[in-house]
C-alpha positions in Angstrom: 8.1 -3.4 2.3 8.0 -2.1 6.0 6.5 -5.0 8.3 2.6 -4.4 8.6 0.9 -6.6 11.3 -2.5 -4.7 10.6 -2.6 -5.3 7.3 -4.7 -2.1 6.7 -5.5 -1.1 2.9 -5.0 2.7 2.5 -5.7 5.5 -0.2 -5.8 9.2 0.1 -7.5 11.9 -2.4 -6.0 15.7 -2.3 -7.2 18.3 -4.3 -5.0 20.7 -5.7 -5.5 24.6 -7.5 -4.5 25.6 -10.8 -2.0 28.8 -10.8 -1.3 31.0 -13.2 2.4 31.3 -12.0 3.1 35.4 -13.2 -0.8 36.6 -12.5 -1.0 33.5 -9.3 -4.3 33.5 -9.8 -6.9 30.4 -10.2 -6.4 29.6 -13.7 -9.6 27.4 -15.2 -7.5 24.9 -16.6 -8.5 21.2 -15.5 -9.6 20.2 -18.7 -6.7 21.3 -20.8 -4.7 19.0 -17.8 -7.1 15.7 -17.9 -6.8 16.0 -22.1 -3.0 15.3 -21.5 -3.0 13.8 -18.4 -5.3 11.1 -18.5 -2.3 9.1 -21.0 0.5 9.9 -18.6 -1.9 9.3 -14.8 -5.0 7.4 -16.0 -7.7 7.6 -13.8 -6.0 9.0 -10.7 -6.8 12.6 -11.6 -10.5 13.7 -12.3 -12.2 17.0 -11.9 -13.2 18.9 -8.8 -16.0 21.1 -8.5 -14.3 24.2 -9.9 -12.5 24.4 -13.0 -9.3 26.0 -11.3 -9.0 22.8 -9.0 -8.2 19.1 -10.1 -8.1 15.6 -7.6 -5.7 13.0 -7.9 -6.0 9.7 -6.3 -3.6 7.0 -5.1 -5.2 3.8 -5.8 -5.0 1.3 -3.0 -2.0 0.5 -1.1 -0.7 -1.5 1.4 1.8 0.8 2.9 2.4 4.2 4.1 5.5 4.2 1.8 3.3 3.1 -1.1 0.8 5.7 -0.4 3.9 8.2 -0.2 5.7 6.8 -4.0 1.9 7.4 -5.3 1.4 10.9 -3.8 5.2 12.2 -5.2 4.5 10.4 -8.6 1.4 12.0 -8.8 2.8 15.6 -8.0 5.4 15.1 -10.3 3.5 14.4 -13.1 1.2 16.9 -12.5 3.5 19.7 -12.2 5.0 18.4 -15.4 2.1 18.4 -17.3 1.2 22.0 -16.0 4.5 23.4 -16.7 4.1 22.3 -19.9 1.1 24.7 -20.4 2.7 27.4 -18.3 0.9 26.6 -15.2 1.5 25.6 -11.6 0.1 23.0 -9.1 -0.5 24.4 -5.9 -1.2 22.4 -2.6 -3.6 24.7 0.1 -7.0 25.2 1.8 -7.6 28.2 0.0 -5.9 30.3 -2.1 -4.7 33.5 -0.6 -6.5 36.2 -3.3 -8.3 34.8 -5.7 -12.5 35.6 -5.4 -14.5 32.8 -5.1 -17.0 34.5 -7.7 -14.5 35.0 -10.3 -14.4 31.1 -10.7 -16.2 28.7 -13.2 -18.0 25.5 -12.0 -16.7 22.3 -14.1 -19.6 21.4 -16.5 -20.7 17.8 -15.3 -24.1 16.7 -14.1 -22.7 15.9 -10.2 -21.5 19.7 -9.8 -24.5 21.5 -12.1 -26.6 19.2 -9.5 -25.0 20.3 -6.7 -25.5 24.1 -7.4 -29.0 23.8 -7.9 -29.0 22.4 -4.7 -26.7 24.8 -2.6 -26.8 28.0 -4.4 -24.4 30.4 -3.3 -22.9 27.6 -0.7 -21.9 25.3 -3.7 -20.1 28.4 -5.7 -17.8 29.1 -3.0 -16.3 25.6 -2.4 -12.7 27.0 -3.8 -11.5 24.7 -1.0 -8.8 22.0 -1.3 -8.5 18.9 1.2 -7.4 15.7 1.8 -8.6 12.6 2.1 -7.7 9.2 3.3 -9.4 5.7 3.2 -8.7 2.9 5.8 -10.2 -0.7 4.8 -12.3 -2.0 7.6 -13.9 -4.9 6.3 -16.9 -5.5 9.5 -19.2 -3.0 9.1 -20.1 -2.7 12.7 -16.5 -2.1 13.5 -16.1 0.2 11.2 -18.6 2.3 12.7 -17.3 1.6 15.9 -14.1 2.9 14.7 -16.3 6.3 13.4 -17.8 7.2 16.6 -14.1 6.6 18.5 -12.1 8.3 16.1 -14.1 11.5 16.0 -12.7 12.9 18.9 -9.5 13.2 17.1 -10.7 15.1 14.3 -9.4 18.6 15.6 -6.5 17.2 16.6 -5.7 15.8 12.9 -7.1 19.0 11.6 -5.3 21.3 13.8 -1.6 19.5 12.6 -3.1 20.5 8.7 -4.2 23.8 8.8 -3.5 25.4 5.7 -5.6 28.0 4.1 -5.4 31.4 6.8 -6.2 33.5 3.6 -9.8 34.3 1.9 -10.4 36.5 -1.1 -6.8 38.4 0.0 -8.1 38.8 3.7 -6.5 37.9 6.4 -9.3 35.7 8.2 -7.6 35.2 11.2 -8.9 31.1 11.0 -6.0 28.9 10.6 -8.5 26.5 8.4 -10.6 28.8 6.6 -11.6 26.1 4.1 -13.4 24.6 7.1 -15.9 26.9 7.5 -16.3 27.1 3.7 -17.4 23.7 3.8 -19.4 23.8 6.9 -22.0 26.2 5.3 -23.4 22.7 3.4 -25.7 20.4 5.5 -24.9 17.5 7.0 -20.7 18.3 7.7 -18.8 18.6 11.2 -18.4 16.0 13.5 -20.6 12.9 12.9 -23.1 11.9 15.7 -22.3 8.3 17.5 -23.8 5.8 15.3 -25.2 2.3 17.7 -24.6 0.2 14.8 -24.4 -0.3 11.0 -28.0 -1.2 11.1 -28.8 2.2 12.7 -27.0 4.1 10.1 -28.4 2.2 7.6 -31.5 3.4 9.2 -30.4 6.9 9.0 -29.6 6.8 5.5 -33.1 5.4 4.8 -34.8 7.7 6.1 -32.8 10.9 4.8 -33.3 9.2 1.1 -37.1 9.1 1.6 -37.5 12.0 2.7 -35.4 13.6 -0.2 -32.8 14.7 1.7 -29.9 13.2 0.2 -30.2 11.1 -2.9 -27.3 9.4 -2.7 -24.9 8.3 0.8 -21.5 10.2 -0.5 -23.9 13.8 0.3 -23.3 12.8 3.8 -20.4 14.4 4.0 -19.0 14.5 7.5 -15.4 15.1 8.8 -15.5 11.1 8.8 -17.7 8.8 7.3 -18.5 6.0 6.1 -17.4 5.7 2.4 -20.3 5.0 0.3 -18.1 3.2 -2.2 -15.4 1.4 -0.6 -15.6 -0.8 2.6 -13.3 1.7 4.5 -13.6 4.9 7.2 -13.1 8.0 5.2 -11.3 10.9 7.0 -12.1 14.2 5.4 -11.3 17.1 8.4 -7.9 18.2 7.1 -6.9 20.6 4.7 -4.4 19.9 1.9 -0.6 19.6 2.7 1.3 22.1 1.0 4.1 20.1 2.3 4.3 15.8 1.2 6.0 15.2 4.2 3.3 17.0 6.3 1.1 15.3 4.6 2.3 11.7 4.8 3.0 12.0 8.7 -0.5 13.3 9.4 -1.9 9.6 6.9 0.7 7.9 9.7 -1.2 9.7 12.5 -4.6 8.3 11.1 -3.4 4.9 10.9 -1.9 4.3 14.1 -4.8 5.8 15.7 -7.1 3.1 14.1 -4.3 0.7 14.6 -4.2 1.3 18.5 -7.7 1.7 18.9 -8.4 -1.6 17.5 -5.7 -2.9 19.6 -7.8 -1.5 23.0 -10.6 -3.3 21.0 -9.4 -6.6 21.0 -9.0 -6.7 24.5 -12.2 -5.1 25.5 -11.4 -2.0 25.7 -12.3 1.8 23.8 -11.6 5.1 23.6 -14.2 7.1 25.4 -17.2 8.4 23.5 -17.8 12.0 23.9 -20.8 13.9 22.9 -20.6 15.8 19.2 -21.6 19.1 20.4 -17.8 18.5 22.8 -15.8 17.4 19.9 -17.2 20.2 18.0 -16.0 22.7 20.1 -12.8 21.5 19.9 -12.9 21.5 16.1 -13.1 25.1 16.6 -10.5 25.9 18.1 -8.5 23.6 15.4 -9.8 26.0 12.9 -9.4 29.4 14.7 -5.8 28.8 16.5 -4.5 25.8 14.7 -1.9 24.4 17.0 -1.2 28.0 19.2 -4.3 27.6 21.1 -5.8 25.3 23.4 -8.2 21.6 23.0 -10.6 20.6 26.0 -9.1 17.6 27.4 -13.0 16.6 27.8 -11.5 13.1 30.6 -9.9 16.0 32.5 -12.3 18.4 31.8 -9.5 21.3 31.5 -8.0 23.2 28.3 -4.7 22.2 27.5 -2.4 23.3 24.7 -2.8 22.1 21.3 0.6 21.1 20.8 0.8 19.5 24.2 -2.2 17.0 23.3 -1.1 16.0 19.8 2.6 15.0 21.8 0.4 13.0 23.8 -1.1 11.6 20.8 1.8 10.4 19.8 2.6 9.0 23.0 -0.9 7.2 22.9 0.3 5.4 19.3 4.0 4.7 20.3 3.7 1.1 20.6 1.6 0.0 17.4 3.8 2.6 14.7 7.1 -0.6 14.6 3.9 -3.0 14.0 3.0 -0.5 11.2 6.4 0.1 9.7 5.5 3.5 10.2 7.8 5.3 13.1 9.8 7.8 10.6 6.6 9.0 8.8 5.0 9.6 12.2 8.2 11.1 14.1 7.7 14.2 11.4 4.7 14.9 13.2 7.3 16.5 15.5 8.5 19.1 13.3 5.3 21.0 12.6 4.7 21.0 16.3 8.1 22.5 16.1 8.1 24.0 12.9 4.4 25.4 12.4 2.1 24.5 10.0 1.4 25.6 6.6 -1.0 28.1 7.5 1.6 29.3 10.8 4.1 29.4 7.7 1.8 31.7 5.1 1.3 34.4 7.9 5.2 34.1 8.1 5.8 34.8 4.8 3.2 37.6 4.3 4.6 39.5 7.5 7.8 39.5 5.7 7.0 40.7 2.8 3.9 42.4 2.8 2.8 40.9 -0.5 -0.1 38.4 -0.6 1.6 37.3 -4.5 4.7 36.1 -2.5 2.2 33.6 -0.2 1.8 31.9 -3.4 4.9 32.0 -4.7 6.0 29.9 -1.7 3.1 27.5 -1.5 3.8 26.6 -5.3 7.4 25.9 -4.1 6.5 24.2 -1.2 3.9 21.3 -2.8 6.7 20.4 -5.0 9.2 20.5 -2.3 11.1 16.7 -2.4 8.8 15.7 -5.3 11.1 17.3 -8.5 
């Protein structure tokens, strides 16, 4: 195993559609998958809040590469197990065409609830992402971590972009699924957090006053897990691609990595005000990595792509610590290459046929996995 000074325990969540492979719609499958699934994968694929999605999980790791062998594994057997029912597994934000409305909610209490709750909001959440845990054991670092690390939120999300399309229309967003998800309260970028105390203090108070029964309906681009003693980050959409994927997991961790390294020696990462970052996140979602992030220090818009290369400039000297310099170096090629969604507006160009986008994201999720 790669050398790991940090020791950092990881786990990431993605949530994947159900495809009819000749209609490509959302097929309503997830049960007919779990029935034969749950012998081959166990407990590291569970329902979603439509019946045309399914989650897997990795459980925890101690690597990148771990996380990776997990990810691939669970792909494979996935597709395996649809094939064998003459469906597809299909990593995106959204899926190109298929109407939100047309779509039946998965029949446990924790989606029925949420529903009743949300309404309209809760039946559009056709939205795939992914998920990552990193184990921070001290509380008060861990939100220390939170209110740092949010500034990199677009950043991350811009690199992940991946659902352009929305009921067959051309959105013009690069994240689509973002704003999908923003319709629910309490999501976006967190606020800064003083202490654990003072989110506890938070949480009290939204319980009382019935505004969330439980912590996991806070549900900010990254949070505290309500589970798990680890930061959550939830702000990018599903990779298509597992090597786009896994380099984006790298990004996360070398950020917390480096940040705790400035922490050690008294040092951190400038906190900026949410209302800042959240501009920023916009333009993540509307131009994925062709437009421009406020460089808030210099107080000047600078290309996307030229930020996220100083990113990775930022990180250089923790990713040998981490074992983790080939993962991260693919970050490279989807500056170079384009991301899924730069990819899906590609394809449709040249062909003209919105059936073709998901022909190729099909393809792509099980690229290196079969």
């Amino acid at each position: 195993m790669p050398k790991n000074s940090y020791n950092y325990t990881i786990g990431i969540e993605e949530e994947y559609q159900i495809v009819d492979p000749v209609s490509r719609e959302l097929s309503s499958a997830v049960e007919l998958l779990l029935h034969d699934g749950k012998s081959k994968l166990g407990t590291q694929i569970t329902t979603e809040m439509m019946q045309c999605q399914i989650e897997m999980g990795t459980k925890v790791c101690h690597s990148l590469q771990e996380v990776k062998e997990q990810v691939i594994t669970i792909r494979s057997g996935l597709n395996e197990l649809a094939r064998d029912k003459g469906l597809r597994i299909m990593a995106a934000g959204t899926h190109p065409f298929s109407k939100w409305n047309e779509q039946n909610i998965t029949t446990r209490a924790r989606y029925l609830g949420l529903e009743i709750e949300n309404q309209v909001l809760a039946r559009q959440l056709i939205i795939c992402g992914m998920h990552m845990h990193i184990g921070i054991e001290d509380k008060d670092v861990r939100v220390d971590m939170m209110n740092q690390l949010r500034y990199f939120c677009p950043h991350l999300l811009a690199l992940s972009v991946s659902s352009p399309f929305w009921g067959g229309y051309d959105t013009g967003l690069q994240s689509y699924r973002s704003v999908v998800f923003e319709r629910l309260p309490r999501t976006g970028i967190p606020p800064t957090m003083r202490s654990w105390s003072a989110y506890q203090e938070y949480l009290d108070v939204a319980t009382a006053t019935k505004a969330i029964d439980e912590p996991s309906k806070i549900r900010w681009d990254i949070r505290l897990s309500s589970k798990y003693p680890t930061l959550e980050f939830r702000v990018c959409d599903v990779c298509p691609n597992v090597d786009d994927a896994i380099a984006i997991c790298g990004l996360k961790i070398a950020l917390v990595a480096k940040l705790m390294k400035l922490r050690q020696n008294n040092m951190q990462w400038r906190h900026y005000r949410k209302e800042l970052i959240q501009e920023n996140k916009w333009r993540a979602v509307r131009w994925g990595l062709d437009g421009k992030l406020i460089d808030f220090g210099k107080r000047k818009e600078i290309e996307a792509k030229k930020l996220i290369f100083e990113l990775l400039t930022f990180v250089d000297d923790v990713l040998d610590d981490l074992g983790i310099r080939e993962e991260v170096s693919h970050v490279h090629n989807i500056l170079t290459g384009g991301t899924s969604a730069d990819k899906q507006h590609d394809r449709y160009k040249e062909t003209n046929d919105i059936k073709s986008v998901v022909d190729m994201l099909i393809d792509e999720t099980m690229k290196g996995i079969e």
